[in-house]
C-alpha positions in Angstrom: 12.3 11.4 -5.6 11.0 11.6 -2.3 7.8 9.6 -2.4 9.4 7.2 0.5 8.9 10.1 3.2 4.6 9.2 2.7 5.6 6.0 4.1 5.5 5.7 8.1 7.4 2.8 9.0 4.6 2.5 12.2 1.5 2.0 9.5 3.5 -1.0 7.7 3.9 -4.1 8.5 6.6 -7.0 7.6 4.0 -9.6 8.9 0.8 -9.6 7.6 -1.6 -11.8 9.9 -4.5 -12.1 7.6 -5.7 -15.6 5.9 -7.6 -13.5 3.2 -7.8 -10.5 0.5 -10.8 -8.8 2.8 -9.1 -9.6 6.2 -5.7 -8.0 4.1 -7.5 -5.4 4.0 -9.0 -4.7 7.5 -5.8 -5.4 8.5 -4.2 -2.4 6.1 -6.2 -0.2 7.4 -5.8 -0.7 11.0 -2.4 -0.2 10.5 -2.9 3.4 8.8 -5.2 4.0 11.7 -2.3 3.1 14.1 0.1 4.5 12.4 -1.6 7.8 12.1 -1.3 7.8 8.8 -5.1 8.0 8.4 -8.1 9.2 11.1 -9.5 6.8 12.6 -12.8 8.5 11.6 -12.6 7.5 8.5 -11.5 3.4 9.1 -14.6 2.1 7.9 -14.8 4.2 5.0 -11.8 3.4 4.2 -12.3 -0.3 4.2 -15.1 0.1 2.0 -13.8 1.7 -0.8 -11.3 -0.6 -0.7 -13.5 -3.6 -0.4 -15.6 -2.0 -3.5 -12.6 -1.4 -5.7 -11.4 -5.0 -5.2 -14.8 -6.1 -6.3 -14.7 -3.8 -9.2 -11.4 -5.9 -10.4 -8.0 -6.7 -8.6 -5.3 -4.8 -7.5 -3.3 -8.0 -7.6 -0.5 -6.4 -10.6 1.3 -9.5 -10.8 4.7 -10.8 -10.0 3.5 -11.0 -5.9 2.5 -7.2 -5.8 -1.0 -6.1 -5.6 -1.3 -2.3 -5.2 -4.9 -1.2 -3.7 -5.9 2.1 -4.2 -9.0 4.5 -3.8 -10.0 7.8 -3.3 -11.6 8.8 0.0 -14.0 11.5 0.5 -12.8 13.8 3.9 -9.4 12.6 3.6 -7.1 15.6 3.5 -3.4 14.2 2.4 -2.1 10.8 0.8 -2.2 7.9 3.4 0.4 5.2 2.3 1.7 2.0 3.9 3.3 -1.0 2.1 3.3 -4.6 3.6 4.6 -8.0 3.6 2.3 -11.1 4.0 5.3 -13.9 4.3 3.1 -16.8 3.6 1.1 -15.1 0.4 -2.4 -14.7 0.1 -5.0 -15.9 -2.8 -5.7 -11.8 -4.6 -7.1 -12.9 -8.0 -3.6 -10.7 -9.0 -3.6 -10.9 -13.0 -0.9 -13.5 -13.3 -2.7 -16.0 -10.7 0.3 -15.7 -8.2 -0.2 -15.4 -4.6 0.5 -11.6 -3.2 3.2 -11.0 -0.7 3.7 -7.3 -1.0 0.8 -4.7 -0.7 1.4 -1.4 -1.4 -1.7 0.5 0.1 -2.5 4.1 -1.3 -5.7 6.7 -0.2 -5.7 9.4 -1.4 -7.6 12.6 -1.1 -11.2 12.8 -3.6 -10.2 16.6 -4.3 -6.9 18.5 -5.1 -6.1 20.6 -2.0 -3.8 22.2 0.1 -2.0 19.0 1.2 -2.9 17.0 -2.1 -1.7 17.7 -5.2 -2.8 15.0 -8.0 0.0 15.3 -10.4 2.5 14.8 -7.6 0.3 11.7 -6.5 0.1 10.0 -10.3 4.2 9.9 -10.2 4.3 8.4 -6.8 1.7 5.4 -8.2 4.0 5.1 -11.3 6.6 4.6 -8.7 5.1 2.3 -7.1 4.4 0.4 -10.3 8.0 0.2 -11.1 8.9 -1.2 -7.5 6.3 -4.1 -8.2 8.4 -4.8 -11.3 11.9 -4.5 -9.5 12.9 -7.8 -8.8 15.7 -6.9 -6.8 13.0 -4.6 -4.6 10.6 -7.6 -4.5 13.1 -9.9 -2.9 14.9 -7.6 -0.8 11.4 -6.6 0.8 10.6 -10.4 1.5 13.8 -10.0 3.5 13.2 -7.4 5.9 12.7 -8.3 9.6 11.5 -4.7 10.4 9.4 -1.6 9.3 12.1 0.3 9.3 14.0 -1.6 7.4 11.0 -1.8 4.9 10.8 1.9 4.4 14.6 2.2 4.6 14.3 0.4 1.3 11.9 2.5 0.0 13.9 5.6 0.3 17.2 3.4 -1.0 15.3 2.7 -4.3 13.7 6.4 -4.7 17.8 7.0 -5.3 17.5 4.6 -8.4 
């Protein structure tokens, strides 16, 4: 499984600044933005869909993970980035925990050349079973560096 190689270690961060969910996700999406993992033409769309799908309930899956995700009109391939907010913020996640990992996921509204929607619902299931990995959880909380981050990823694709 190579889902891993979507994640550029420049659009991730191991420090999450924010003090909130919203700022979270400001934050997220800069970091796609810089980490050219997204045009910056489409940053403030991209903030609000996310802003509107956390209002239409929580990405907060439990156990510290929340996993925002939303189509985007215009975007042409998968934008991924997964972070680490050290502190934890307040996400409404299902179990009432604060979130310290955020796996981010746009994807494209329409199939196409560079998107290919069954390929995109196994990368989300393996995202979902990262966020129930407890070994993944707390070696992520470890890192000190994106690389590091990602080269985690790509050891528990192997797994």
């Amino acid at each position: 499984m190579s889902h891993w190689k979507i994640f550029r270690p420049k659009a991730c961060s191991v420090r999450l600044a924010a003090a909130d969910k919203t700022a979270a996700l400001a934050e997220l999406v800069e970091n796609l933005v810089e980490g050219e993992a997204l045009p910056g033409a489409l940053r403030k769309d991209a903030l609000a869909a996310l802003l509107s799908r956390e209002e239409e309930g929580s990405t907060g899956v439990g156990m510290h993970v929340a996993i925002p995700h939303v189509r985007l009109k215009r975007l042409e391939r998968v934008a991924c980035s997964v972070s680490i907010h050290p502190a934890g913020l307040e996400w409404a996640a299902v179990d009432g925990a604060p979130v310290h990992i955020v796996f981010a996921v746009l994807r494209p509204e329409k199939t196409g050349a560079q998107h290919d929607p069954e390929k995109h619902l196994e990368m989300m299931r393996w995202i979902a079973r990262l966020a129930r990995d407890a070994d993944f959880r707390r070696f992520a909380l470890q890192v000190k560096t994106k690389a590091a981050l990602v080269d985690l990823l790509k050891e528990k694709s192997a797994v």
